[in-house]
C-alpha positions in Angstrom: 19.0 -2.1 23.4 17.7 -1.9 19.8 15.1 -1.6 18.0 14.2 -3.4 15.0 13.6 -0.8 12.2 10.1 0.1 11.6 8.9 -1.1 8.3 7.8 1.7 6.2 4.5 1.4 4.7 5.0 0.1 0.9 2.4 -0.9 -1.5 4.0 -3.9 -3.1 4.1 -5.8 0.0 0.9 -4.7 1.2 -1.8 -7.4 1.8 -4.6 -4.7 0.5 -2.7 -3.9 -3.0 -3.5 -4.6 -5.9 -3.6 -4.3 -10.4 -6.6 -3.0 -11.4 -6.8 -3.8 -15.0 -8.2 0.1 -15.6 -5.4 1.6 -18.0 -5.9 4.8 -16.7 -6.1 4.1 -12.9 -3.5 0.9 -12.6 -3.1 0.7 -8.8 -5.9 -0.2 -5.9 -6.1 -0.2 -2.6 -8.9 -2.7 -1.3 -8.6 -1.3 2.1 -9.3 2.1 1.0 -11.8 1.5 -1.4 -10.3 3.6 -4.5 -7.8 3.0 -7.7 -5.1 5.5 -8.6 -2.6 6.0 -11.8 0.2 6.2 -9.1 0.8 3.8 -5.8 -1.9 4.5 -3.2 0.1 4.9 -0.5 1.8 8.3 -2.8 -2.0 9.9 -3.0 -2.8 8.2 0.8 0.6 10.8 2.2 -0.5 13.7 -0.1 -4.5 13.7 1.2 -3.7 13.3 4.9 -0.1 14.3 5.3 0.4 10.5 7.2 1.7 7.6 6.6 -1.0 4.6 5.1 -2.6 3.5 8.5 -3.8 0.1 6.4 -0.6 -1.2 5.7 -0.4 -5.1 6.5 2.8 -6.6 5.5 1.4 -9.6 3.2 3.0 -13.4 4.4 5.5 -14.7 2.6 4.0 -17.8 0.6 6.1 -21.0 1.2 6.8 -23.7 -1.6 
């Protein structure tokens, strides 16, 4: 039997991501509470050493 792939945490599809219009801090993260020059999920790894535990894929919007 397999598997389907676990989806890997990704800012840009995240439901809790988005532009901040901060020059100097471009990328938030609403479910963390915090902005960041680089994608959250980069400073999220580096502070805990996991994978973002927030991540929720956003739904696809239909036409």
């Amino acid at each position: 039997m397999n598997k389907p792939p676990i989806e890997q945490p990704n800012c840009n599809s995240c439901l809790h991501f988005y532009i901040t219009y901060d020059a100097n801090f471009r990328y938030g993260c609403r479910a963390f509470d915090f902005k960041s020059a680089r994608l959250p999920m980069l400073d999220v790894f580096d502070a805990s050493g996991q994978e973002c535990q927030h991540y929720t894929k956003k739904e696809k919007k239909l036409k």
